[in-house]
C-alpha positions in Angstrom: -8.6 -5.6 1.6 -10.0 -2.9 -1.2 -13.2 -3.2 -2.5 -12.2 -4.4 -6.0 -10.6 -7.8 -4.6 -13.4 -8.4 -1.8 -16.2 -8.3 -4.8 -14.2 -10.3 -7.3 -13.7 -12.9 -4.2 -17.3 -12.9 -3.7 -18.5 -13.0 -7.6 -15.9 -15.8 -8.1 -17.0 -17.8 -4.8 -20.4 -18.1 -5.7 -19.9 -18.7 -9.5 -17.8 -21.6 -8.0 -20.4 -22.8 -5.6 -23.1 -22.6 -8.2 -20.4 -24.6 -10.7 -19.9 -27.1 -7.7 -23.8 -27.6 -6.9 -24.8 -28.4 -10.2 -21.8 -31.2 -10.8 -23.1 -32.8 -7.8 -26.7 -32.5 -8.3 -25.9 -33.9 -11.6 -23.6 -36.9 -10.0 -26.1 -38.1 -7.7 -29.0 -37.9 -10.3 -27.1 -39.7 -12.4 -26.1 -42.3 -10.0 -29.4 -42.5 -8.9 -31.1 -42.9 -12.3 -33.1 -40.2 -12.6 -30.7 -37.7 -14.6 -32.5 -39.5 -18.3 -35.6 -38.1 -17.6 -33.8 -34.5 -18.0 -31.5 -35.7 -20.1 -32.1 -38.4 -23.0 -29.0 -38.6 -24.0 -27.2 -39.1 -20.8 -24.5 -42.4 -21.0 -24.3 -45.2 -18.6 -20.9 -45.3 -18.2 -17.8 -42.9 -19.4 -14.8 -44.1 -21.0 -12.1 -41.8 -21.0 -8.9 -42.7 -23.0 -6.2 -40.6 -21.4 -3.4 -41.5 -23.3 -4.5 -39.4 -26.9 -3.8 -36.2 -24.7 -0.8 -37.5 -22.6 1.4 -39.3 -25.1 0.9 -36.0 -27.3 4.4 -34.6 -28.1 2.8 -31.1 -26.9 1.4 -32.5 -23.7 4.3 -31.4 -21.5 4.7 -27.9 -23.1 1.4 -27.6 -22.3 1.1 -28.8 -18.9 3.9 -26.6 -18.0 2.8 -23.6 -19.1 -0.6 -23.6 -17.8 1.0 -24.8 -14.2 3.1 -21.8 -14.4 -0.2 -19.3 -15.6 -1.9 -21.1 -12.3 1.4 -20.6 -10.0 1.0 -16.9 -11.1 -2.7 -16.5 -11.1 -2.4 -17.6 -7.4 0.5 -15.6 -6.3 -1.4 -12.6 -7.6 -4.4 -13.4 -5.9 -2.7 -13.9 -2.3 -0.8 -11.3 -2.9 -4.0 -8.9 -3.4 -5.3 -10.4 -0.2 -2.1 -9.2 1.6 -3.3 -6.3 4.2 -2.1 -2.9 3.6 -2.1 -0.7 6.5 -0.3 2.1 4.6 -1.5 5.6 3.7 0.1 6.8 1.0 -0.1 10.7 0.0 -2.7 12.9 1.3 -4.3 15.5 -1.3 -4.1 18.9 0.2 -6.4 21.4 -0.8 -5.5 23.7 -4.2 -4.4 27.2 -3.6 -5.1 30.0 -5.9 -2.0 28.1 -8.8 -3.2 25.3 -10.3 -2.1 21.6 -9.9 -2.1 19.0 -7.3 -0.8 19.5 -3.9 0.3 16.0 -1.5 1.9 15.5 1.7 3.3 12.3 2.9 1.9 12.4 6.6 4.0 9.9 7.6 7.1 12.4 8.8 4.8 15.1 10.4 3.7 12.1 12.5 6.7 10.7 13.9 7.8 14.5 14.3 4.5 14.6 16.3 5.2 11.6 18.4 8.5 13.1 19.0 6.8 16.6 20.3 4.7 14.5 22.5 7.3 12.3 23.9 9.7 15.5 24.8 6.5 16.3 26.7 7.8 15.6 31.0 4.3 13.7 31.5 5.3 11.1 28.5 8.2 8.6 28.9 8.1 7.5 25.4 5.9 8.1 22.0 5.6 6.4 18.7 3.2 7.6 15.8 1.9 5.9 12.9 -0.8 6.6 9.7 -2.7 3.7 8.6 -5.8 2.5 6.9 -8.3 1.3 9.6 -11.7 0.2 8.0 -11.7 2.5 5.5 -10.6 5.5 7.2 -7.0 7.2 7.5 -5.6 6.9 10.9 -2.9 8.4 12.8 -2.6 6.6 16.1 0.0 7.5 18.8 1.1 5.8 21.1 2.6 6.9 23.8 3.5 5.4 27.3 3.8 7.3 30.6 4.2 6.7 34.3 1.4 4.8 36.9 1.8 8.4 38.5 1.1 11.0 35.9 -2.1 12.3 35.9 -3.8 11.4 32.9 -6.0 14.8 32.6 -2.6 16.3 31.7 -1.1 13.5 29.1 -4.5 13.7 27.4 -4.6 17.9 27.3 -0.7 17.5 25.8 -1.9 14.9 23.6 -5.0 17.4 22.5 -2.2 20.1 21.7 0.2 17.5 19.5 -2.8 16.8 17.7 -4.3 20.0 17.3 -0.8 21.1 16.0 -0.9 18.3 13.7 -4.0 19.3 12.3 -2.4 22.4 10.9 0.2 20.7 9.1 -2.0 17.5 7.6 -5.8 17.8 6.2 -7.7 16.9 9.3 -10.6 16.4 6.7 -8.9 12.7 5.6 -7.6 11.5 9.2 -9.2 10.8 12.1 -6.6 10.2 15.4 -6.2 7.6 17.9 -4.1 8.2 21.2 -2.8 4.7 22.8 -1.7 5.6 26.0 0.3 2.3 28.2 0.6 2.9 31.8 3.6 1.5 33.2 3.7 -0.4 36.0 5.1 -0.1 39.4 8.1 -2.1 39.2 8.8 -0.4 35.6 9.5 3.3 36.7 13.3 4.1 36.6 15.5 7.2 35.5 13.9 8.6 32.0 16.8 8.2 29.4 17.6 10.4 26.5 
């Protein structure tokens, strides 16, 4: 969730719980008796007559279009709350012309997945860039046999990321490496 949403959830949450303690402070003081000695004024009983606002000839109009304002107001705001894992275009750094430079990290990724999954050690790779806690993350995965010895996955994973490094700015990603261990019964003829 960005920032922007998380304070205006927390601002509006508090404004709301300040709103709702205060009616029912008021409500039980006022039940109880004690709410005249704050306020002079205060009625004993509320009459409301409904029907001035509800026979009006605007009254549906009305009701309608503020239902639809809330209908949108609420699909906005669970729509803001909707996670986004993405990473959109990295800024790479200016050259000697000027203007802006961007990559889309997302193809030398997968083309980095595919590097490490050609690897003999690796049955099969995946690689992803996403937006883990504030940070920009590629995370391979890749999935290999119970026998393979893992000092040499993780030195070919090393390389496909040092590689990667070159092509991306390692300055805005970190890197994860998922690595699933098959199991026994699992190991059969590596397909192409």
């Amino acid at each position: 969730m960005r920032r922007s949403v998380l304070a205006f959830d927390r601002v509006l949450v508090v404004l709301l719980g300040l709103v709702l303690i205060v009616l029912g402070v008021a409500a039980v003081g006022w039940q109880a008796g004690f709410l005249g000695s704050v306020w002079a004024d205060v009625p004993d009983e509320i009459s409301v007559d409904s029907t001035t606002v509800t026979e009006a000839s605007s009254f549906a109009v009305v009701a309608g279009v503020v239902g639809a304002a809330l209908i949108v107001v609420g699909l906005c705001w669970l729509v803001a709350h909707l996670p986004r894992r993405s990473v959109g275009s990295l800024r790479l750094p200016s050259g000697e012309q000027p203007g802006r430079l961007v990559v889309d990290p997302g193809p030398a990724v997968a083309t980095a997945a595919e590097v490490l999954a050609d690897d003999p050690l690796v049955r099969s790779a995946r690689g992803a860039v996403l937006a883990d806690r504030g940070e920009n993350v590629v995370r391979l995965r890749a999935t290999v046999d119970p026998d393979a010895d893992l000092g040499e996955v993780v030195a070919a994973c090393d390389r496909v990321l040092a590689d990667l490094a070159h092509v991306l700015p390692a300055d805005q990603l970190r890197s994860r490496v998922e690595l699933s261990v098959l199991r026994r019964g699992e190991v059969g003829p590596r397909v192409r």
